[in-house]
C-alpha positions in Angstrom: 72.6 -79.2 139.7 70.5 -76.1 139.8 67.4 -75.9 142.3 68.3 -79.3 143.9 68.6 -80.7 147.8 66.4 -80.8 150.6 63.2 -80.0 148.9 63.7 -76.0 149.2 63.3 -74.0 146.4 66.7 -72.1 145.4 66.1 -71.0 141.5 67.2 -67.3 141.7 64.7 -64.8 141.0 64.1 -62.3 138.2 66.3 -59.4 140.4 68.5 -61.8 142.5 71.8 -63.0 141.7 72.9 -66.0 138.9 73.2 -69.0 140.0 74.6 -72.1 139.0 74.2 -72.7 135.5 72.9 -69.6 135.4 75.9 -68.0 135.3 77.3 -67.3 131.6 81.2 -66.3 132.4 83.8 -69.0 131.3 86.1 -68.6 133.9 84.8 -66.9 137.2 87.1 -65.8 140.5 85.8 -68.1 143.1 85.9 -67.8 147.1 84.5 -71.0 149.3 81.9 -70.8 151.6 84.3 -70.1 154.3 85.7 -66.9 152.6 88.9 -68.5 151.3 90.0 -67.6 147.8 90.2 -70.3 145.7 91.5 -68.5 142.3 90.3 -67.9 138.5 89.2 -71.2 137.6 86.9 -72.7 133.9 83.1 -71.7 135.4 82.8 -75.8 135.2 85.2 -76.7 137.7 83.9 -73.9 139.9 80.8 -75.5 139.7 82.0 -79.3 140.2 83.8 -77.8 143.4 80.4 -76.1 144.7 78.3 -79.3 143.6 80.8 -81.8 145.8 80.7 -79.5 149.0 76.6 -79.5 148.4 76.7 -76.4 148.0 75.5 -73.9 145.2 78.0 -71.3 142.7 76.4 -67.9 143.5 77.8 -64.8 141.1 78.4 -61.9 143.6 80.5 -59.8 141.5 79.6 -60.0 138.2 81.5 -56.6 137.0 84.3 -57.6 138.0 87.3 -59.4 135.5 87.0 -62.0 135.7 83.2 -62.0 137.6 83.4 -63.2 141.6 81.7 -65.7 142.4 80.7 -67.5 146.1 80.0 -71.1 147.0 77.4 -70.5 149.5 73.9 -72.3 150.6 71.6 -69.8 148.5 68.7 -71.2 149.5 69.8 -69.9 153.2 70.9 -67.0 151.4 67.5 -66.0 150.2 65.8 -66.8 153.4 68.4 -64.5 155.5 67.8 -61.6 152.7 63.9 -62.4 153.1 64.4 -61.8 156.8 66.5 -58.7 156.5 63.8 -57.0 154.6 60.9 -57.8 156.4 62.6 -56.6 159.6 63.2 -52.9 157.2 59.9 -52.9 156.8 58.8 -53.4 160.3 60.9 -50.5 161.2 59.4 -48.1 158.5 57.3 -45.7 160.3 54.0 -44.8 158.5 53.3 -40.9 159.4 49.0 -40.6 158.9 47.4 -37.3 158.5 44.5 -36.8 161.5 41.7 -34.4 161.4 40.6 -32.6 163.8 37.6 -29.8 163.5 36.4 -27.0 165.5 34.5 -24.4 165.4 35.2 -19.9 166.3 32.1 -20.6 168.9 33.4 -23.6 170.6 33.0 -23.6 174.4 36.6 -23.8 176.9 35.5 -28.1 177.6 35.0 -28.9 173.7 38.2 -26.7 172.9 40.2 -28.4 175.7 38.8 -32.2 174.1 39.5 -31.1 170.7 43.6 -30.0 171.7 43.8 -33.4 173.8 43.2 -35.2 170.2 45.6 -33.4 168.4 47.8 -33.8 171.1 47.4 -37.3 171.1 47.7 -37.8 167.4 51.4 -35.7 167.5 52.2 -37.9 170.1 51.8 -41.1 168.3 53.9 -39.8 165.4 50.9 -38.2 162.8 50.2 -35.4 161.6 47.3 -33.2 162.9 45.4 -31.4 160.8 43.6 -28.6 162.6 40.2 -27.5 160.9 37.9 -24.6 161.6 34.6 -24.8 160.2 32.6 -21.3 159.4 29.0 -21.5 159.4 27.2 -18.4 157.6 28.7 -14.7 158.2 31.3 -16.5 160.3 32.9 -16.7 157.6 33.0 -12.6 157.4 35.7 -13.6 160.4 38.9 -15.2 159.6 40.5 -13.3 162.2 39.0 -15.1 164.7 39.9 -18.4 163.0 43.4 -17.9 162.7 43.4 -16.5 166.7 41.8 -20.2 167.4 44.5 -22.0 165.2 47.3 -19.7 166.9 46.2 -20.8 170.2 46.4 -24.7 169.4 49.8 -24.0 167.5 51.5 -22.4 170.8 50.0 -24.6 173.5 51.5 -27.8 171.7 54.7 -26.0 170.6 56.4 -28.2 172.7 55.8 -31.1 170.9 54.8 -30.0 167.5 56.2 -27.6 164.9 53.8 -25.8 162.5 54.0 -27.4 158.9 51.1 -25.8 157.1 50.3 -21.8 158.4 46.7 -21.2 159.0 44.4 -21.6 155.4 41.5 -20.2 154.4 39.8 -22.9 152.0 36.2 -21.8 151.2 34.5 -22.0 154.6 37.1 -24.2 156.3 40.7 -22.6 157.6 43.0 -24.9 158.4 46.5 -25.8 159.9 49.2 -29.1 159.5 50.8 -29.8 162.4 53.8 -32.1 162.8 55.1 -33.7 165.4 58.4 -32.4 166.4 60.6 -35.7 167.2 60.4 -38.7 165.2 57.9 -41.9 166.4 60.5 -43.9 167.8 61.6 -41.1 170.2 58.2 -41.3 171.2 57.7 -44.7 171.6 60.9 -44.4 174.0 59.7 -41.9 176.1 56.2 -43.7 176.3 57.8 -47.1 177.7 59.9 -44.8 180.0 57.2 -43.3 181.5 55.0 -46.3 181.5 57.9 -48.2 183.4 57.7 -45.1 185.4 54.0 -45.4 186.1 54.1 -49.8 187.3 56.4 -48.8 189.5 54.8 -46.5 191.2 51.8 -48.7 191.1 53.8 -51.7 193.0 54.7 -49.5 195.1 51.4 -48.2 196.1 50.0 -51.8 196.3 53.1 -52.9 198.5 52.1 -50.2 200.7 48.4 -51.1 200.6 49.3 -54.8 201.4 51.5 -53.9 204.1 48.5 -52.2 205.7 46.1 -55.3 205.6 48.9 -57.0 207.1 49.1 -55.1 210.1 46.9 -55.3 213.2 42.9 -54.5 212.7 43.1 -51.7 215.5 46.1 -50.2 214.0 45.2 -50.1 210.5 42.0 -48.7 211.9 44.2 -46.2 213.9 46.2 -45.3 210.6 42.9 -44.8 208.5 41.6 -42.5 211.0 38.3 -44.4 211.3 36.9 -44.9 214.6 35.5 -48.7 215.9 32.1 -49.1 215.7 30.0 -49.7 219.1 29.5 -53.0 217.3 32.8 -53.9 216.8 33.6 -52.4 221.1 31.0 -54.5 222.1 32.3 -57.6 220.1 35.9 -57.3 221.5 34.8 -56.3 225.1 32.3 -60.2 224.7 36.2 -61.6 223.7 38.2 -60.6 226.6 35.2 -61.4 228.9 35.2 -64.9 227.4 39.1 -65.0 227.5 38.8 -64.2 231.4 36.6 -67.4 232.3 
């Protein structure tokens, strides 16, 4: 009776529950497929009771005295646990550690570029790792290293905490920082503000339209762009033509 109907395969696998003939108690507890119990009955008539419904004998209990055991579609049953975990795995969030590397020299525009990455990578959920490089007797200088580093630490305080304190690894000193709610806070407040942002973009395009819409001399008038003595001449020509 085992691994049988509608071409699906059903045969339990090496961590799922027994099935069927699979299961080696001689008398099991059995409840239907609609959740009624149906008693402590000899495992064969459990599984004559399960085979005339179509159905399969799946051992849910098996600890119990005397083991429980369902009557239940497992093929269904596997796909609906298959489905579970796949959608626990979707929602897994995968934190990734993100470089970023500077150097005590670096110039206000390459700073500010630098910070916008790291800000970026904390905002999608990672890490950023925060690296300056020491070239020759710049190394002699760790002070001003870890006055760089303090800087990026308290202008993204607001959105990062600091994981790993400042470093000083060979000619590299560096810093962890981690974001300071999780990813799908952040994913929240990213669709919030990017409804935020359409709407003010239909609006603005509502407003544009209602403009083209309007008469050519008053949307002229609202621009605050004066008719051309091409476009005079042209209307004064129409109303001289609308006169004849």
């Amino acid at each position: 009776m085992a691994y049988r109907f509608r071409g699906r395969d059903i045969r339990p696998t090496a961590t799922g529950p027994p099935v069927n003939e699979a299961i080696r108690a001689p008398e099991v507890r059995v409840i239907d497929e609609e959740g009624e119990q149906l008693g402590v009955m000899p495992i064969a008539e459990a599984l004559k009771i399960a085979e005339d419904r179509d159905y399969d004998l799946v051992e849910i209990s098996p600890n119990a005295d005397p083991p429980v055991c369902k009557i239940m579609d497992y093929g269904r049953y596997k796909y609906t646990q298959q489905k579970k975990a796949n959608e626990a795995k979707k929602r897994q969030t995968t934190v990734e550690l993100k470089e970023v590397k500077m150097r005590i020299k670096i110039d206000e525009h390459d700073y500010e570029f630098k910070k916008k990455h790291a800000e970026r990578f904390l905002l999608d959920g990672n890490k950023a790792k925060v690296t300056i490089m020491f070239r020759g007797r710049e190394v002699t200088h760790p002070d001003l290293g870890r006055k760089l580093l303090d800087r990026v630490a308290n202008e993204l305080i607001e959105i990062s905490s600091m994981e790993q304190t400042p470093k000083l690894e060979g000619r590299n000193m560096t810093m962890v920082l981690t974001p300071k709610i999780s990813k799908a806070q952040l994913q929240s407040a990213k669709s919030s503000q990017e409804k935020t942002s359409k709407k003010k973009s239909q609006e603005r395009v509502q407003e544009t339209s209602e403009d083209l819409k309007a008469p050519l001399g008053e949307a002229i008038e609202k621009a605050g762009v004066a008719p051309t003595e091409e476009a005079e001449s042209k209307d004064e020509e129409g109303k001289e033509d609308a006169e004849a």
